[in-house]
C-alpha positions in Angstrom: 54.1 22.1 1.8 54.4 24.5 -0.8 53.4 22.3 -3.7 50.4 22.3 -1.5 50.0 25.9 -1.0 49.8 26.8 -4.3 47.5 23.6 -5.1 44.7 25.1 -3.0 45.7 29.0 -3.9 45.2 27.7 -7.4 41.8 26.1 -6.1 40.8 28.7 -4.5 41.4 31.3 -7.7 39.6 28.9 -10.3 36.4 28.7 -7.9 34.1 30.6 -9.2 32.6 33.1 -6.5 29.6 33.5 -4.9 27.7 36.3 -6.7 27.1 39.7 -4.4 23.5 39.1 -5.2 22.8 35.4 -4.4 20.1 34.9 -1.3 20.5 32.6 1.4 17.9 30.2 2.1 17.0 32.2 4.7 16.4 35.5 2.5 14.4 33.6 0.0 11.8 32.0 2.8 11.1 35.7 4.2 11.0 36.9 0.7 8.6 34.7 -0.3 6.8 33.6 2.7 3.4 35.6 2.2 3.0 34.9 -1.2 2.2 31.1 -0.1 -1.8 30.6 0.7 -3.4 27.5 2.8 -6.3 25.8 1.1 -9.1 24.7 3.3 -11.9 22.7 1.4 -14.8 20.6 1.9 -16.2 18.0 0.0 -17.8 14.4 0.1 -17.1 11.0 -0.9 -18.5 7.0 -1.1 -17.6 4.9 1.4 -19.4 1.3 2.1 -21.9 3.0 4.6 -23.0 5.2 2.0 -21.8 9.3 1.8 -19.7 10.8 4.2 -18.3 14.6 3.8 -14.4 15.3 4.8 -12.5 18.3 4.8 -9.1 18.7 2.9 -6.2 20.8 3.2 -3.9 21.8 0.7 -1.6 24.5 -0.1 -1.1 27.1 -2.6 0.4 30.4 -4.4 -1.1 33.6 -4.9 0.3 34.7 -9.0 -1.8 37.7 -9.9 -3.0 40.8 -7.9 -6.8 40.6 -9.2 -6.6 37.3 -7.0 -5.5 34.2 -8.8 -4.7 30.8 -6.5 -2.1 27.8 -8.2 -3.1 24.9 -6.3 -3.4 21.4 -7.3 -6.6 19.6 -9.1 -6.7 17.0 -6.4 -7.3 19.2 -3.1 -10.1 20.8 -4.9 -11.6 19.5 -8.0 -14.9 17.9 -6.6 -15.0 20.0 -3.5 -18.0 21.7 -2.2 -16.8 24.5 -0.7 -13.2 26.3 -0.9 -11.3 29.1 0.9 -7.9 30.3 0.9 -6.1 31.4 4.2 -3.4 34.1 4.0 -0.2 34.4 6.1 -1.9 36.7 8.5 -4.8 34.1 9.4 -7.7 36.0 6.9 -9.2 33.6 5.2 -11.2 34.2 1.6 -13.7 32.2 0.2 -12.7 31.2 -3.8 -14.3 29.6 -6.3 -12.5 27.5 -9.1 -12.0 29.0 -12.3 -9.9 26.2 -14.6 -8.6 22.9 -13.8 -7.2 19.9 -15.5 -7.1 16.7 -13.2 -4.5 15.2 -15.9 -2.4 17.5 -14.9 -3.3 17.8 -11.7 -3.5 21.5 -11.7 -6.0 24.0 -10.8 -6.7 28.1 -11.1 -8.7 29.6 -8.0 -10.3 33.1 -7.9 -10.1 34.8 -4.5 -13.6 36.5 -3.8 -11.4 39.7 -2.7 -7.7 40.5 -2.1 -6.7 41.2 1.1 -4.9 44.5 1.7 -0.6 43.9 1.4 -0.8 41.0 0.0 2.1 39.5 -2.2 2.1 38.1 -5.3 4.6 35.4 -6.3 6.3 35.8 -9.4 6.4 33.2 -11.5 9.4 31.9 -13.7 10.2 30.3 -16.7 10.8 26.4 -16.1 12.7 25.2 -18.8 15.7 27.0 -17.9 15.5 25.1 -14.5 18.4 22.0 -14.7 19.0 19.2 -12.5 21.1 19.5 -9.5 19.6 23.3 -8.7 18.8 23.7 -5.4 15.0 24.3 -4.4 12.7 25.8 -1.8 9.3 23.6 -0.7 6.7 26.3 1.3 3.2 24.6 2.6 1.1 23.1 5.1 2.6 19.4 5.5 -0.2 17.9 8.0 -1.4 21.2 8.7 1.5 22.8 9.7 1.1 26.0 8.2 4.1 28.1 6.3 6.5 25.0 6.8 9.9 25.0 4.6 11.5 22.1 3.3 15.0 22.8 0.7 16.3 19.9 -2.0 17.5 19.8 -5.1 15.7 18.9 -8.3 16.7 15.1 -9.1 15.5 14.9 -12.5 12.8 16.4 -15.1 10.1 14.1 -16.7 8.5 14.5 -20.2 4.7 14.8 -19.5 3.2 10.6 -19.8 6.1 9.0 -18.7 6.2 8.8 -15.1 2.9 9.1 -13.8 0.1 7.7 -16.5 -3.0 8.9 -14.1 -1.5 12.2 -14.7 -0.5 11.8 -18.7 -0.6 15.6 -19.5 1.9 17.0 -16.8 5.8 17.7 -17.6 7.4 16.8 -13.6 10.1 17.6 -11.5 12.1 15.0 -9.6 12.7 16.3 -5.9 14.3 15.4 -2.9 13.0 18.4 -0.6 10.0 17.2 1.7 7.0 16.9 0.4 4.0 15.5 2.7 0.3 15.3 3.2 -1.1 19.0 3.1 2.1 20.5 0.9 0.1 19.1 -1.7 -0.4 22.3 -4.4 1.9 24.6 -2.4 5.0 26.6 -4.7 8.2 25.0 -5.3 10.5 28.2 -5.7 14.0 28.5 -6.8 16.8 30.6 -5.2 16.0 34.0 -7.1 12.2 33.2 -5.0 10.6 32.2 -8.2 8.1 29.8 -8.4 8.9 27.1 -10.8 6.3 24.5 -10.1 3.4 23.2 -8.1 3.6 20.8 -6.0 1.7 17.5 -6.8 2.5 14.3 -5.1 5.4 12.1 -3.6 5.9 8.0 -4.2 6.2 5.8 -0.5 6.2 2.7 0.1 6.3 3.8 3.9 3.7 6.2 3.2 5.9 8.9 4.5 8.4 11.1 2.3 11.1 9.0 1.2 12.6 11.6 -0.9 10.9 11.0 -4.0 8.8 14.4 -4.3 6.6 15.2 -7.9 5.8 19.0 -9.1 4.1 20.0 -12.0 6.1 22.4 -14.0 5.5 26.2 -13.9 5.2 25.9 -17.8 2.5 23.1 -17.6 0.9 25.4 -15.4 1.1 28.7 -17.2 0.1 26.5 -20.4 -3.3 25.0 -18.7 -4.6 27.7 -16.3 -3.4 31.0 -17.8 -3.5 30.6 -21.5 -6.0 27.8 -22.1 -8.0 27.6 -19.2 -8.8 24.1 -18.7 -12.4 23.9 -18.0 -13.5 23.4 -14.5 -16.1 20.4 -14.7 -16.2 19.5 -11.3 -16.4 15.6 -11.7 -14.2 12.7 -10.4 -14.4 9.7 -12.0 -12.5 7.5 -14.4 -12.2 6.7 -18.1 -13.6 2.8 -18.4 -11.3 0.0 -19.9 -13.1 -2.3 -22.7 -14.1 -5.0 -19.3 -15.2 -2.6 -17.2 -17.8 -1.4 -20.2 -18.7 -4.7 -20.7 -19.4 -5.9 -17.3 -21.5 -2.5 -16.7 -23.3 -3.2 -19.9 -22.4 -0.2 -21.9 -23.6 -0.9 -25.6 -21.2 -2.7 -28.1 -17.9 -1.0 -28.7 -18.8 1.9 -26.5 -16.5 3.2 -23.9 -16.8 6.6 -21.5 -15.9 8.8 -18.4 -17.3 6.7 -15.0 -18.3 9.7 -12.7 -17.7 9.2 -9.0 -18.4 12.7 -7.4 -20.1 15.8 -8.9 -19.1 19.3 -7.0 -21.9 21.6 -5.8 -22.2 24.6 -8.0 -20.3 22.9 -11.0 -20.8 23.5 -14.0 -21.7 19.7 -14.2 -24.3 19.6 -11.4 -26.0 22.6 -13.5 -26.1 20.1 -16.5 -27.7 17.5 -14.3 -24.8 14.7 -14.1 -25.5 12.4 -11.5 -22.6 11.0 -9.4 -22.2 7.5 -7.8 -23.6 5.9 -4.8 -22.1 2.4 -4.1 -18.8 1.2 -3.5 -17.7 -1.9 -4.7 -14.6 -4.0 -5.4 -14.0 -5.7 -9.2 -10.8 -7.4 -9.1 -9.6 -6.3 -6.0 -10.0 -2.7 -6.4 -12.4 0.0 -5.2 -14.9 2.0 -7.5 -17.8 3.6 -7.1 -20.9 2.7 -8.8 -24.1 4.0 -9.5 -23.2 7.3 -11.1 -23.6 8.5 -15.2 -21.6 7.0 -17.9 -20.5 9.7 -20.0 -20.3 8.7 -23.3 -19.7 12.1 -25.7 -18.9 15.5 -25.1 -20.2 17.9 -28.0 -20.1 14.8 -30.2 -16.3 13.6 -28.8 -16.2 10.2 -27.7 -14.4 9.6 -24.4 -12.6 5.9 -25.2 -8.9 7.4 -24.3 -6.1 9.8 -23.6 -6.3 11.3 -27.3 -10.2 11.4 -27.1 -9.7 13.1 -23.3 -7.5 15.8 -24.7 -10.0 16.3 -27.6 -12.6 17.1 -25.3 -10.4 19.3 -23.6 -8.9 21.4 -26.0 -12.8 22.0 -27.2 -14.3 22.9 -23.9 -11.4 25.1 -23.5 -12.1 26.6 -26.6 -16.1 27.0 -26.3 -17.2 30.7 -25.3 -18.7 31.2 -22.1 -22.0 31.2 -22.7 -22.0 28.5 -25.5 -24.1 25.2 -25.5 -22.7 22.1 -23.5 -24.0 19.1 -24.6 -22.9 15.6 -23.0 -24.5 12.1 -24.0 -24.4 10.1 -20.6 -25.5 6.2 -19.9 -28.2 6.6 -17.0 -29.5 3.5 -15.3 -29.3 1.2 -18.8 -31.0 4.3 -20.8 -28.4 6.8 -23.0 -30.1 10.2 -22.6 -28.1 14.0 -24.0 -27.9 16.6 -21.4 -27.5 20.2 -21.9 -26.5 23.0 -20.6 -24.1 26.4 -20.6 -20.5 27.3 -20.1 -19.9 29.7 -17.1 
């Protein structure tokens, strides 16, 4: 008995302590709580009787005061219209301001600020290490300001885990993630954020624990200090068949566009979206809409031509000349415009 009593007073004097400071769970949710935004948007898509409009709902995180929205590329990227619902119930229109689809990231800007409202602070993500515990805030199937807590399960370099996302660096995590927390804040216990939420892999189609969230880093990278341009097109990059069979010119390649956003930059230069759905090899895509072949002059034949483009959009002054060489209907025709 006493070989055991000084086994766990021994125990108990090597484990380290729980720091004065530390937050429950609890203390970080409240903390946090009215930093995290609802994203309402409406948009329209292809479907075999021809165009239908939807609504989508998302999450998000207010990270500066003059009104900037994290959110992810996919709950608003070809979306019509967008606002942004505070904890309170006021809801904002925004318009989007940068985005990178491959990343699935994208920057709103809040047509005003409502009064007390409270900015999230955002941290530095490499410092974040497996088996640290994490706080999920969002509107899983519209259930507004809902918390899930995990632990992050592993990190993944970006192009490694996800190819239709090549450019984003991941987390691995096991909190909840559903419909509707897509975009939402993943914070960690000092109420933090250190990602944006993205996606989870199901084979149920429910959350099986396998939760994806762009790093705060890829984020701070694409919509603070680059600025991905907002283009407002969904679509995909064609594989050497898929040019041949829609009879794209020898050796050419491009960007298929699917939907075009109102009051996009790319409606403004005139790029037309599809307006047919249709199934090659068992899979859905949407025909009918512009080929894009170049960009300023930049083919679009892969993920190195893709980030190409992007780093010299991002780069172009507002203001400057946009020009894009698109496949119309058999005839190759240059479109041009300017950069918001």
């Amino acid at each position: 008995m006493r070989t055991c009593a000084a086994l766990l007073t021994a125990i108990t004097l090597l484990w380290p302590a729980t720091p004065a400071s530390s937050q429950t769970v609890g203390e970080v949710f409240r903390k946090v709580n009215p930093s995290v935004v609802v994203i309402r948007a409406k948009g329209r898509d292809v479907s075999v009787g021809g165009e239908v409009r939807f609504g989508e709902i998302g999450s998000g995180a207010l990270v500066s005061p003059e009104g900037l929205v994290m959110t992810a590329a996919h709950v608003v990227q070809t979306m019509d219209e967008v606002s942004v619902e505070f904890i309170g119930g006021e809801t904002v229109k925004a318009q989007i301001v940068a985005s990178e689809p491959a990343a699935d990231l994208s920057l709103l800007k809040l047509e005003r600020v409502p009064p007390g409202s409270v900015v999230a602070p955002l941290a530095n993500s490499d410092t974040v290490k497996v088996g640290d515990q994490v706080i999920v805030i969002g509107a899983p199937y519209g259930l507004t300001h809902s918390m899930t807590v995990g632990w992050i399960s592993a990190r993944w370099a970006p192009n490694t885990v996800y190819p239709s996302m090549p450019l984003a660096e991941f987390f691995q995590t096991d909190a909840v993630i559903n419909t509707g927390n897509s975009g939402g804040p993943l914070f960690n216990m000092a109420g933090a954020v250190i990602g944006i939420v993205s996606h989870n892999i199901s084979k149920s189609g429910g959350s099986e624990g396998l939760g994806f969230v762009v790093t705060m880093n890829t984020a701070r990278k694409l919509l603070l200090e680059q600025r991905s341009f907002w283009s407002g097109l969904e679509g995909r990059l064609l594989s050497d068949s898929l040019a041949d069979l829609l009879n794209l010119p020898p050796k050419e390649t491009g960007y298929l566009v699917k939907t075009v956003a109102a009051g996009s930059p790319a409606e403004a230069l005139g790029i037309r979206g599809g307006s047919k759905l249709a199934t090659i090899d068992g899979e859905p895509i949407v025909l009918g809409g512009d080929v894009i072949l170049r960009v300023q002059g930049l083919p679009l034949r892969g993920l190195a031509d893709y980030e190409h483009v992007r780093q010299t959009m991002a780069t172009l002054a507002p203001g400057g000349t946009i020009t894009v060489t698109v496949l119309r209907s058999g005839t190759i025709i240059e479109l041009k415009g300017r950069k918001p």
